[in-house]
C-alpha positions in Angstrom: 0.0 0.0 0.0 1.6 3.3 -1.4 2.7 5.8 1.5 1.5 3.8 4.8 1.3 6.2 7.5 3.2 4.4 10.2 6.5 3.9 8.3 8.9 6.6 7.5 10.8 5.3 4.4 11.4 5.9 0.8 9.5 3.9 -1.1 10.9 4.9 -4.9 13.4 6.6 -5.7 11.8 8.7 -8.5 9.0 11.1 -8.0 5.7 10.4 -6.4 2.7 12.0 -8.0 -0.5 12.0 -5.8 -3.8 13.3 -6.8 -5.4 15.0 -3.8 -8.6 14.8 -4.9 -11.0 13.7 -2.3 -8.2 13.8 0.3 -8.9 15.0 3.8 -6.2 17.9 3.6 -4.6 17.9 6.7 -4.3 13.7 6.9 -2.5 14.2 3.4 -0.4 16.7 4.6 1.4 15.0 7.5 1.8 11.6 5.4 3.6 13.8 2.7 5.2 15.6 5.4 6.9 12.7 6.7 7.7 11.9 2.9 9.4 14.8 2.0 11.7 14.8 5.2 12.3 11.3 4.6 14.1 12.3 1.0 11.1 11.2 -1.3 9.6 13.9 -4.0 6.2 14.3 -3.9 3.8 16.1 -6.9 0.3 16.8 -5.8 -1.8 17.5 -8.4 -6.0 18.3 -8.4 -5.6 20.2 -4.8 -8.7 21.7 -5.9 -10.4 18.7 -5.3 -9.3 18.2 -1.7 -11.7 18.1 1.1 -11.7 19.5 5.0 -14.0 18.1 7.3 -16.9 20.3 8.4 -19.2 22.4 6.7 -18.7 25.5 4.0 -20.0 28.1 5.8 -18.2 27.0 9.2 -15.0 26.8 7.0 -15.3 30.6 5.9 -15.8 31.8 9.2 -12.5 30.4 10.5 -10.8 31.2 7.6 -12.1 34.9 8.2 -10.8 35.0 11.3 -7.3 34.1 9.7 -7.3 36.5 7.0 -7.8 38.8 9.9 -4.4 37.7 11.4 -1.8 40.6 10.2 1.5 42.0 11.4 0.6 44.8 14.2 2.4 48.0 12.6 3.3 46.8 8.9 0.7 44.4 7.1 3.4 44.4 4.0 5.6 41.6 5.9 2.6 39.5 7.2 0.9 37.2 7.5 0.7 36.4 4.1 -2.5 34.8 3.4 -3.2 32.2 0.4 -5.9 31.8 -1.3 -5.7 29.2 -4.3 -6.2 25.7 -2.7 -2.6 24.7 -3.8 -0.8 27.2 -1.7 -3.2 26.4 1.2 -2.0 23.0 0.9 1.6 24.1 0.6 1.5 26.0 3.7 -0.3 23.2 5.9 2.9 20.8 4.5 5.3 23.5 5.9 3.8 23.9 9.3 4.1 20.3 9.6 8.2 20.5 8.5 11.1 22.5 10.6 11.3 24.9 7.3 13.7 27.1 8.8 16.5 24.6 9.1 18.5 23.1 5.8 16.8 20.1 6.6 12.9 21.4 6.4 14.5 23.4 3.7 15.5 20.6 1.6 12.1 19.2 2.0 10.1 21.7 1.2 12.2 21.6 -2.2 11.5 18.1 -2.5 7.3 19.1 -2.7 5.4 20.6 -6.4 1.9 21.3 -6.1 -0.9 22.0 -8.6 -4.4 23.0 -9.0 -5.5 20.9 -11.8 -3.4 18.6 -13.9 -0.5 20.0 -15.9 0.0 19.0 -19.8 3.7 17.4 -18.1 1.7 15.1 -15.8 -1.6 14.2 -17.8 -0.2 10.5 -18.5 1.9 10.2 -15.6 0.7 7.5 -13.1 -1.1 9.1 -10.3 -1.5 7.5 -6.9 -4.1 7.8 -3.8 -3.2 7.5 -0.1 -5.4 5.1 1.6 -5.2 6.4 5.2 -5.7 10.5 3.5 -9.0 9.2 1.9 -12.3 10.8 3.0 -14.3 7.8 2.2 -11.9 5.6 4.8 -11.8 8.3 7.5 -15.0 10.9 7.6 -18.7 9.0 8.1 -20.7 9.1 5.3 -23.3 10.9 7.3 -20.7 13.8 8.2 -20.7 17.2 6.1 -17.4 18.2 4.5 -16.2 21.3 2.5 -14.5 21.0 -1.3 -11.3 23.0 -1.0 -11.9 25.0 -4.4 -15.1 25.9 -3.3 -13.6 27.8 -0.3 -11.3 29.3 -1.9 -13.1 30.6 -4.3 -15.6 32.5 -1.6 -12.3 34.2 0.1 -10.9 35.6 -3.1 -9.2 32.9 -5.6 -11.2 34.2 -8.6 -9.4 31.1 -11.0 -12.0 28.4 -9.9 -13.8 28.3 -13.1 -11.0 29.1 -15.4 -9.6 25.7 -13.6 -13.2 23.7 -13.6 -12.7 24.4 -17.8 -9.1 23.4 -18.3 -10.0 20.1 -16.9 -13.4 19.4 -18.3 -10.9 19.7 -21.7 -8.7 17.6 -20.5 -10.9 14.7 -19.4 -12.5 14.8 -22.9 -8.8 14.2 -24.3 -8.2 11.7 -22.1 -11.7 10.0 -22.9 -11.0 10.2 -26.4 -7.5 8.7 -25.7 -9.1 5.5 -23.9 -11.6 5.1 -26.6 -8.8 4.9 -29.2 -6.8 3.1 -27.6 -9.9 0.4 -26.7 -10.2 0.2 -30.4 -6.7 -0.3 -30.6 -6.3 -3.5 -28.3 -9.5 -5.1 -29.8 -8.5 -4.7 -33.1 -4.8 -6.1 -31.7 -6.4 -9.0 -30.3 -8.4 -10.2 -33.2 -5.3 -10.5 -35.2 -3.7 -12.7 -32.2 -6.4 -14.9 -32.6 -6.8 -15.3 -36.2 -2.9 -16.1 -36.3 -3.0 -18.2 -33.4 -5.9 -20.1 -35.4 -4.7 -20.0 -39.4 -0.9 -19.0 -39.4 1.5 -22.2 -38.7 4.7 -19.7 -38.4 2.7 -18.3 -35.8 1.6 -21.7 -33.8 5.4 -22.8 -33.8 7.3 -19.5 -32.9 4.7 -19.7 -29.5 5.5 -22.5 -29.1 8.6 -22.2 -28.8 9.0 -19.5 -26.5 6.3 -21.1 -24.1 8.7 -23.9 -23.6 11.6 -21.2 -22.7 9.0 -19.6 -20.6 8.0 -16.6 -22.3 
């Protein structure tokens, strides 16, 4: 099971790339957390899509009260305050990581995050975190808020503009699986037909099942 919570260890030594969507966001965050101070690089993509427990409107009003949260004679040096769900997401990894050491520093280097898919990571494989998962964690009968949608009612004004890049994309990647189902079928008729008609065929498999192939 990819990124169990318990252990602490590399488990590839490429990068990971997670999609966050219906992750609880602060369950996602320490697991990664441990990840990236571990050595692994992470790539979250869809943090959009990313869930917090609790209701919208209960949501806003604490995150109110942090946008309220300011430095006392200077508001140009703080508290900086982001608003596009990846960034949230970015800064509940930090606060979870010593940043201001070389270690925490080197970690945070070790961590992309996007809102949405990127062309680059379209046909990468993307991987979920079992113990992050709403579904295994909240009860079905408990409210929860869509990170996008909160961030879009405390300023982050590219929610739609991101809710249109991906409807495009999924209808390239639909039209990809459709070709490529054609693809395979037609592939596999020919199999068959050899494996039925051609003798050169019949012989040469043969062959190789008896070296194991």
């Amino acid at each position: 099971k990819f990124l169990q919570k318990r252990e602490n260890k590399m488990f590839t030594s490429g990068e990971i790339v997670v999609d966050g969507a219906d992750h609880l966001l602060g369950r996602l965050a320490s697991i990664i957390a441990q990840q990236l101070l571990a050595g692994q690089d992470v790539t979250v993509v869809r943090c959009e899509k990313m869930n917090i427990s609790g209701a919208t409107h209960r949501n806003k009003i604490k995150f109110q009260y942090f946008l309220n949260k300011k430095h006392s004679t200077n508001p140009r040096r703080g508290a900086f305050h982001f608003r596009a769900p990846s960034k949230i997401f970015y800064r509940t990894v930090r606060g979870m990581i010593p940043y201001k050491t070389a270690r925490g520093e080197r970690a945070m280097k070790r961590l992309r995050v996007f809102d949405g898919i990127p062309v680059e990571y379209e046909k990468r494989k993307r991987v979920y975190v079992t113990d992050a998962l709403r579904i295994m964690r909240l009860k079905p009968h408990r409210k929860y808020t869509v990170l996008g949608v909160l961030s879009s009612q405390v300023g982050w004004k590219q929610y739609e503009n991101v809710k249109t890049i991906e409807a495009q994309r999924e209808a390239r990647q639909a039209k990809y699986r459709e070709e490529k189902a054609k693809q395979d079928a037609k592939k596999s008729e020919v199999e068959a037909d050899l494996a039925k008609n051609n003798k050169e065929y019949q012989d040469l498999t043969a062959q190789l099942s008896a070296l194991g192939y």
